[in-house]
C-alpha positions in Angstrom: 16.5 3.0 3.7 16.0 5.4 0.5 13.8 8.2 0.5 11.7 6.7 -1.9 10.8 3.8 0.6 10.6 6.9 3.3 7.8 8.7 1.1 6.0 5.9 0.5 5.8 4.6 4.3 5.0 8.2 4.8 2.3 8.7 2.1 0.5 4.9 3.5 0.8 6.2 7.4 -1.8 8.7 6.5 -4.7 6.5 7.0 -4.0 5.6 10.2 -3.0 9.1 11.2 -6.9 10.3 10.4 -8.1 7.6 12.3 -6.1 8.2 15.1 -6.6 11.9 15.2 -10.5 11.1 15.2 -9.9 9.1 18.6 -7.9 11.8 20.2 -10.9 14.1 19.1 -13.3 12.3 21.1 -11.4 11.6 24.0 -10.3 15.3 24.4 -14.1 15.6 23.8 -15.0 13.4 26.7 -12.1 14.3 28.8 -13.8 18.5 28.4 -16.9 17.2 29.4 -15.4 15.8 32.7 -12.9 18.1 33.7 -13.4 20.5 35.7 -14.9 24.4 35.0 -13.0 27.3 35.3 -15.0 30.7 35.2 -13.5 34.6 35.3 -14.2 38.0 35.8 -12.6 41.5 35.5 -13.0 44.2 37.7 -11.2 47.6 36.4 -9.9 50.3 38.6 -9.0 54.2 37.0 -5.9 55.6 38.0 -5.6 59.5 37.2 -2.9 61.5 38.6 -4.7 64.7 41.1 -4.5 68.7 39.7 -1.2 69.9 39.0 0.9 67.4 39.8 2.5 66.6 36.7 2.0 68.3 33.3 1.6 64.9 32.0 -2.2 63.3 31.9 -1.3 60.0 32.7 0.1 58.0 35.8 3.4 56.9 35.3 4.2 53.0 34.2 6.8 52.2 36.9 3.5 53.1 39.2 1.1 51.5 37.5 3.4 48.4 37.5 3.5 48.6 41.2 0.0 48.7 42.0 -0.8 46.0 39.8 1.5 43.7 41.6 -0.4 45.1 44.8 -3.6 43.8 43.5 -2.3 40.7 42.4 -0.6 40.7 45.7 -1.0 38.4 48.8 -2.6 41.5 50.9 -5.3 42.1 48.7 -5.7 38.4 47.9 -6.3 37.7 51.9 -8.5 40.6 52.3 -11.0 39.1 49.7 -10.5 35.5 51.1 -9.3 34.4 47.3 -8.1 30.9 48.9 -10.2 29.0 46.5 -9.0 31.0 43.3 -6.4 33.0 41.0 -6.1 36.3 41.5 -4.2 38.3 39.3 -3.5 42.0 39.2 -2.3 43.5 35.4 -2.3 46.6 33.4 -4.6 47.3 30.2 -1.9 48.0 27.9 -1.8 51.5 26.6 -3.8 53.1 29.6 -4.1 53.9 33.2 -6.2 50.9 34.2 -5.6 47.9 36.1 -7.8 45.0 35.9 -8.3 42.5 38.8 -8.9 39.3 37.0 -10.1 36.4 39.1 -10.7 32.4 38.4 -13.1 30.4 40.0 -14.8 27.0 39.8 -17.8 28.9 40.9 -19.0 32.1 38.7 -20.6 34.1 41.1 -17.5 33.6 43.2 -15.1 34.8 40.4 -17.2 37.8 40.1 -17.3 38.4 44.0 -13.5 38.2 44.3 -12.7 40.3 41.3 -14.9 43.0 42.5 -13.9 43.0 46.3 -10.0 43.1 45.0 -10.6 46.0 42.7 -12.5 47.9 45.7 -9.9 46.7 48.3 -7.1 48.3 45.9 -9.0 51.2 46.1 -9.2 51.2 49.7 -6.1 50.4 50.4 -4.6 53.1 48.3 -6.5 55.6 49.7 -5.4 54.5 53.6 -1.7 54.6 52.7 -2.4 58.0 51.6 -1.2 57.9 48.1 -4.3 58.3 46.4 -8.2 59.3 46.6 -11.0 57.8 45.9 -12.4 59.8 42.1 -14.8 62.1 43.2 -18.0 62.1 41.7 -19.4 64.6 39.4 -21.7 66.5 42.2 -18.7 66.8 43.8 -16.4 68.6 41.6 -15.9 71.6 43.5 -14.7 70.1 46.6 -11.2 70.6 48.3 -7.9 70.0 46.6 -6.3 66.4 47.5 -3.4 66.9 50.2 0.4 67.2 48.3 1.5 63.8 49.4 -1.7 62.5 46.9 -0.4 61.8 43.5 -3.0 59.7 41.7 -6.7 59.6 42.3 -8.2 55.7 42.0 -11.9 54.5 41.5 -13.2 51.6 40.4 -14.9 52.2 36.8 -15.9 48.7 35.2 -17.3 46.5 37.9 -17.3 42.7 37.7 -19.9 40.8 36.1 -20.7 37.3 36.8 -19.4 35.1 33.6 -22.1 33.2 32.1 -19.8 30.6 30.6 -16.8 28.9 31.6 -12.9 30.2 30.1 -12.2 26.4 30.4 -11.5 23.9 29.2 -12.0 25.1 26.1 -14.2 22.3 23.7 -13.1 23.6 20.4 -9.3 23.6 21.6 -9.1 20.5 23.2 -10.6 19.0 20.6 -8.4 20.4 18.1 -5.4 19.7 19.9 -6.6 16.1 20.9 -7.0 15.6 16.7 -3.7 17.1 16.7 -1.9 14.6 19.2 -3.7 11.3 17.6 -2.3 12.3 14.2 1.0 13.1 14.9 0.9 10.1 17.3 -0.7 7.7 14.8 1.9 9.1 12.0 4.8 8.0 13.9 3.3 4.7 15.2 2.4 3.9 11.5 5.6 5.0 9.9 8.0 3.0 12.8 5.9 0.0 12.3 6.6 0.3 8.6 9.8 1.5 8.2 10.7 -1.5 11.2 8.8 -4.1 9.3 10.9 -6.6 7.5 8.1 -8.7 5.9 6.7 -8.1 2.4 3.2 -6.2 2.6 3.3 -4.5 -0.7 4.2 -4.8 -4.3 6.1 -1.9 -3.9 8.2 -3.9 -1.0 8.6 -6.8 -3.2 9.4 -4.7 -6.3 12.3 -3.3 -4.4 13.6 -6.3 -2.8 13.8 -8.5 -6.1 15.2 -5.7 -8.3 12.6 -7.0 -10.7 9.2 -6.7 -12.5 5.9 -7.8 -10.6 4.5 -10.0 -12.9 1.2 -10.3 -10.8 -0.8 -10.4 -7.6 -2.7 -13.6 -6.3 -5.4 -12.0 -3.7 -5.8 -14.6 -0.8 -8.7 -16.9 -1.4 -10.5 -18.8 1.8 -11.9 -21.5 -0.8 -8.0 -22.4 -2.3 -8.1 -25.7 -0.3 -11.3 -26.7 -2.1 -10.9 -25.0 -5.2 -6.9 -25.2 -5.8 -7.3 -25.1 -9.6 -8.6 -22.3 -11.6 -10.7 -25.1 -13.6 -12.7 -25.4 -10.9 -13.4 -21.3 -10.9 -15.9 -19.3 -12.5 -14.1 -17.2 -15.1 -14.2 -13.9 -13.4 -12.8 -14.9 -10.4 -10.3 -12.6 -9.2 -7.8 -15.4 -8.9 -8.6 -16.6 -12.4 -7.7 -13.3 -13.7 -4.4 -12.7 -11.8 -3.5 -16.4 -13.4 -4.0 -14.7 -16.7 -2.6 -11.6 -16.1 0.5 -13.4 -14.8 0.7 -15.5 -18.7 0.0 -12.2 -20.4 3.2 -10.9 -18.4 5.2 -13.7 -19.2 4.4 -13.5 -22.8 5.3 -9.9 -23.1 8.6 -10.3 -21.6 9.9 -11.9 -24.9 7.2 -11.9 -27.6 10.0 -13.6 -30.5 10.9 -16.4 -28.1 8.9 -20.4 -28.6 10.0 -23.6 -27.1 10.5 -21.7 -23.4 11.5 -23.6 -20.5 10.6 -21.8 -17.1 11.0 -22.5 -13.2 8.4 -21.4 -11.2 10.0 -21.4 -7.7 9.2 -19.4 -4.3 11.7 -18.1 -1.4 10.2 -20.4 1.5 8.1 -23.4 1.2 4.0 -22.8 1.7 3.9 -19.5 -1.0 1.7 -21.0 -2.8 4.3 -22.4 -5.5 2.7 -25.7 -6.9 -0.9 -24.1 -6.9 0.8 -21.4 -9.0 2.3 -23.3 -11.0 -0.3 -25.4 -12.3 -2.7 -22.4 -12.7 -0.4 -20.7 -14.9 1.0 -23.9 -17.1 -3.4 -24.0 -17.6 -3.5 -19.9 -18.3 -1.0 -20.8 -21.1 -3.1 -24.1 -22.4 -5.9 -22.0 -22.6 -4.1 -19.2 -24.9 -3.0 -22.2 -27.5 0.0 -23.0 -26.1 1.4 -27.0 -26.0 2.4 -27.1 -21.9 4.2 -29.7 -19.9 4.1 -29.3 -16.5 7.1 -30.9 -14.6 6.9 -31.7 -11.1 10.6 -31.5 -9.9 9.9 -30.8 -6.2 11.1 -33.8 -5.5 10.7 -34.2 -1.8 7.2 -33.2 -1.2 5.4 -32.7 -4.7 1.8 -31.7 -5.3 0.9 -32.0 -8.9 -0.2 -35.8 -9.2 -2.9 -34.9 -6.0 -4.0 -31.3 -7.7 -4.2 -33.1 -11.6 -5.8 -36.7 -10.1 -2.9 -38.1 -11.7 -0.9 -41.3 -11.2 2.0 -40.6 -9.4 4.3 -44.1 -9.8 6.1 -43.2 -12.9 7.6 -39.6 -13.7 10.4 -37.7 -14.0 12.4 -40.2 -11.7 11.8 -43.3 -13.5 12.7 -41.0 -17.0 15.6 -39.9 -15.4 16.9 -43.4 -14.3 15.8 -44.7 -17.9 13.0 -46.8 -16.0 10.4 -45.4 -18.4 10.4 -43.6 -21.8 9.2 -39.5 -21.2 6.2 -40.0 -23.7 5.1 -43.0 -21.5 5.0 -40.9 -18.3 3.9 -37.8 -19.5 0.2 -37.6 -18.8 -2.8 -35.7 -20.2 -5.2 -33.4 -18.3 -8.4 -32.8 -18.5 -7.5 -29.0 -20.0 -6.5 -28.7 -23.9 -2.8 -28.9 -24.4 -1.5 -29.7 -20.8 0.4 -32.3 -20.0 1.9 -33.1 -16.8 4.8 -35.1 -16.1 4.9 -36.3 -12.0 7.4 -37.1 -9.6 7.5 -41.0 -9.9 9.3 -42.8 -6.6 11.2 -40.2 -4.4 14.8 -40.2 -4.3 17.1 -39.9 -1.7 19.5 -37.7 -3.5 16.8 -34.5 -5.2 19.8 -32.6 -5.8 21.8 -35.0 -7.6 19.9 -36.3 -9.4 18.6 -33.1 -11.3 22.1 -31.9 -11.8 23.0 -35.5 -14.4 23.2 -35.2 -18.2 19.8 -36.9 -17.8 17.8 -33.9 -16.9 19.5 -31.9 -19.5 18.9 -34.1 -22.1 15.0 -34.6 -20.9 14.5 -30.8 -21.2 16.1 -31.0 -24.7 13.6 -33.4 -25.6 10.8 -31.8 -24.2 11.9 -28.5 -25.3 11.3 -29.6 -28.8 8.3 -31.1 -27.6 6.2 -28.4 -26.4 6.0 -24.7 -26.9 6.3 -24.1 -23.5 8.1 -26.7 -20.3 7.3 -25.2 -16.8 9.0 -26.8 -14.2 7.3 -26.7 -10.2 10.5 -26.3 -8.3 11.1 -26.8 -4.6 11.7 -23.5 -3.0 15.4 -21.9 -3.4 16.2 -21.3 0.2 16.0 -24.5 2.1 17.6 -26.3 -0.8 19.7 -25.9 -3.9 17.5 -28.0 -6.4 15.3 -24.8 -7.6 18.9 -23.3 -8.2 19.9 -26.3 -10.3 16.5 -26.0 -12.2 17.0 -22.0 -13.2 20.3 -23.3 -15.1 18.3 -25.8 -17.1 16.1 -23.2 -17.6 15.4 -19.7 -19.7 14.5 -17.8 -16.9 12.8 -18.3 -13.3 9.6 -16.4 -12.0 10.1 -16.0 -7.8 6.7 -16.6 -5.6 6.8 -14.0 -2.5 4.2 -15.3 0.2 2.1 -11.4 1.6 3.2 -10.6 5.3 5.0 -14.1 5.7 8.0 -13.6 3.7 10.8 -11.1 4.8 12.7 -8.7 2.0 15.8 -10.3 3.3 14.5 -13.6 2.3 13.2 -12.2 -1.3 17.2 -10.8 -1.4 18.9 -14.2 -0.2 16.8 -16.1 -3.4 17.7 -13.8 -6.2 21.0 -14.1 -4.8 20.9 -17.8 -5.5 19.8 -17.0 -9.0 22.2 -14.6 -9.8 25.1 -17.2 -8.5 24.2 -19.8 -11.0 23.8 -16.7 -13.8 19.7 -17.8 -13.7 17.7 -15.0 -15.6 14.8 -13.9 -13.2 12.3 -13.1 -15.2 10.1 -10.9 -12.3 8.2 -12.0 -9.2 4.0 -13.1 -7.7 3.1 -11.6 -5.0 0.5 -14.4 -3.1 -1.8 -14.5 -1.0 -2.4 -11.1 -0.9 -5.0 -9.4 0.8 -8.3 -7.8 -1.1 -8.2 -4.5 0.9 -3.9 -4.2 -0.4 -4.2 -5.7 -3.9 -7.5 -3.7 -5.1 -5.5 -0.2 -5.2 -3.3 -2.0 -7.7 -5.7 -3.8 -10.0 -4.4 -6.8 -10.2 -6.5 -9.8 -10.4 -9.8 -8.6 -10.6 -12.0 -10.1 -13.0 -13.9 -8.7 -15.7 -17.1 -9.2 -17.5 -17.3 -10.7 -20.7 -14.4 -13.1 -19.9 -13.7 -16.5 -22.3 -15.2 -19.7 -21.2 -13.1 -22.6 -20.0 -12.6 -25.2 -23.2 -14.7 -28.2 -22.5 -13.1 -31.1 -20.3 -11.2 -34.1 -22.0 -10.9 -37.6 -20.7 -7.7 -38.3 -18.8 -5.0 -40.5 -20.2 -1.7 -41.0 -21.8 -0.4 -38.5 -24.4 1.1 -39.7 -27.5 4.3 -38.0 -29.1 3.3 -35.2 -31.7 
């Protein structure tokens, strides 16, 4: 895995990171709504050390330490009957004050305990004769605190009952449940990428292949009834990706005429034949001479997509049953030809491999400007492989979310071993919501009409 495949899982995660942070928004919503409420109040009590004890004007921290754990304490909890709260005792920092602070489902209850602990420390101070209750002002002239007395204590903020609860908090549940669903939906998303061995992208393909996308087919519900691009209204985003795909092709070598090309696919059901025939009528359309071969010899497609015969083709040629410009057959679409099966054989592999073949694409080559075979798929069988020799260069169909990278691998390998050019790759059957960020095969206005219709038949030799 390189990090450029790392970023780019990373940089599509983010999607479902948002929409997973938005859920864990509203269920940390919900969940503050439900759980329960937690109110608290303060009550502060004033520690000042008595006349003349120290020179210093403030009591010292080790003590204040110690009479904050006091009214945090057990003692002072049980005098105020804190069962059903927290109590807890501290020190303001930078002062002589400690603050009983008390939690409580109830608010009036917070406010009752807090208040009762700061006046039991009090209390309790004053009984184990360390300290004295402040005097008031009135009382300012009144006798000196015995010697053992070192601090005087009063309580000087009393507790007020909260009007709303510490908890839970809405805004900080809520922005730690967004918080949790992103990083949670991040992860999820990038695992289920980065473990994903099929091909969802054309980055994917792009990087398994080693070679140019030469276009993206989106998946089309009505393909059974409308196979052919004929049959489509001329903005149709499949009939644009079919064009796109010959404009590709074109531009690969713009000096080269007479081509001979294999259109072939890693497993069977990519879409290979349908492709095929779409593109050898993309090229008839730009003013090109096409023959269409079908040399998927064990389950071909061509004479049912065309309404062709299908008893004599490129068997019966190769067997020297029939002469090619007796079994090549005209199409309905300017400057296509098709040339079918003819009777099965029993040996595909063989029988494309013969001086036959190679002499037939000779023949055709001079022909037609351009010979476009509709191979089986390279994989299950070694026939495609065979083709790609005959061949100037092959173009590799990859089948959206069915075909794995290790697949896409294991057919350019089988190119490569036979030293077959590929000349780049289709991504099919692609899904609108994927292909639309790349732009392929979305119509346009303004797009050429289809040539009018011919009458089927035979085609004579030029």
């Amino acid at each position: 895995m390189n990090s450029e495949r790392t970023s780019r899982v990373l940089s599509r995660s983010w999607r479902s990171a948002v929409a997973v942070a938005v859920v864990g928004a509203l269920v940390a919503l919900a969940a503050s709504f439900i759980a329960p409420q937690r109110y608290e109040a303060t009550a502060d009590v004033l520690l000042t050390p008595v006349a003349d004890v120290s020179a210093d004007d403030a009591v010292d921290a080790r003590l204040l330490q110690s009479y904050a754990l006091v009214l945090g304490g057990r003692t002072i909890a049980e005098s105020v009957d804190a069962d059903d709260a927290d109590l807890e005792g501290s020190v303001v920092e930078g002062t002589s004050v400690l603050r009983a602070t008390a939690s409580s489902g109830d608010a009036d209850r917070a406010a009752e305990i807090s208040q009762g602990a700061a006046e039991n420390l009090v209390a309790l101070l004053v009984e184990r004769g360390v300290a004295v209750e402040s005097p008031a002002p009135d009382d300012a002239g009144d006798d000196e605190p015995p010697n053992s007395v070192v601090v005087a204590a009063s309580v000087v903020e009393s507790a007020a009952v909260p009007a709303t609860p510490v908890s839970p908090s809405i805004p900080w549940w809520v922005a730690i449940g967004a918080l949790v669903g992103a990083l949670l939906g991040l992860l999820v998303s990038a695992v289920r990428q980065l473990t994903d061995r099929y091909v969802r992208t054309t980055d994917d393909l792009t990087e398994a292949a080693s070679a140019p996308l030469l276009a993206a087919v989106a998946y089309d519900r009505q393909i059974d009834r409308s196979p052919l691009v004929t049959d489509l209204d001329p903005q149709d985003p499949r009939f644009e990706a079919t064009r796109i795909l010959r404009t590709n092709l074109q531009f690969l070598d713009v000096d080269s005429s007479d081509t001979v090309l294999t259109v072939t696919s890693c497993m069977s059901g990519d879409g290979k034949s349908t492709t095929a025939a779409n593109l050898a009528i993309a090229l008839a359309h730009g003013g090109e001479q096409v023959v269409l071969i079908d040399a998927d010899l064990r389950r071909p497609r061509l004479a049912e997509l065309f309404g062709l015969d299908g008893l004599d083709g490129l068997t019966t040629t190769l067997v020297g049953s029939v002469d090619p410009a007796d079994a090549v057959q005209q199409t309905r679409v300017p400057g296509l030809d098709v040339l079918t099966t003819g009777k099965l054989p029993p040996n595909p592999s063989e029988l494309l491999a013969t001086n036959a073949m190679s002499d037939l694409v000779h023949v055709l080559r001079a022909e037609y400007d351009v010979v476009l075979f509709d191979a089986p798929p390279l994989l299950p069988v070694a026939d495609a492989a065979v083709l790609a020799t005959l061949s100037d260069g092959a173009v590799l169909l990859v089948r959206h979310g069915r075909t794995t990278r290790e697949q896409v691998r294991a057919a350019v390998g089988r190119l490569e071993a036979v030293g077959a050019p590929l000349l780049g790759t289709v991504l099919t059957m692609v899904p609108a919501r994927v292909i639309a960020p790349y732009g392929y095969g979305y119509g346009y206005k303004g797009s050429a009409p289809l040539p009018a219709p011919v009458e089927l038949g035979r085609r004579a030799r030029r």
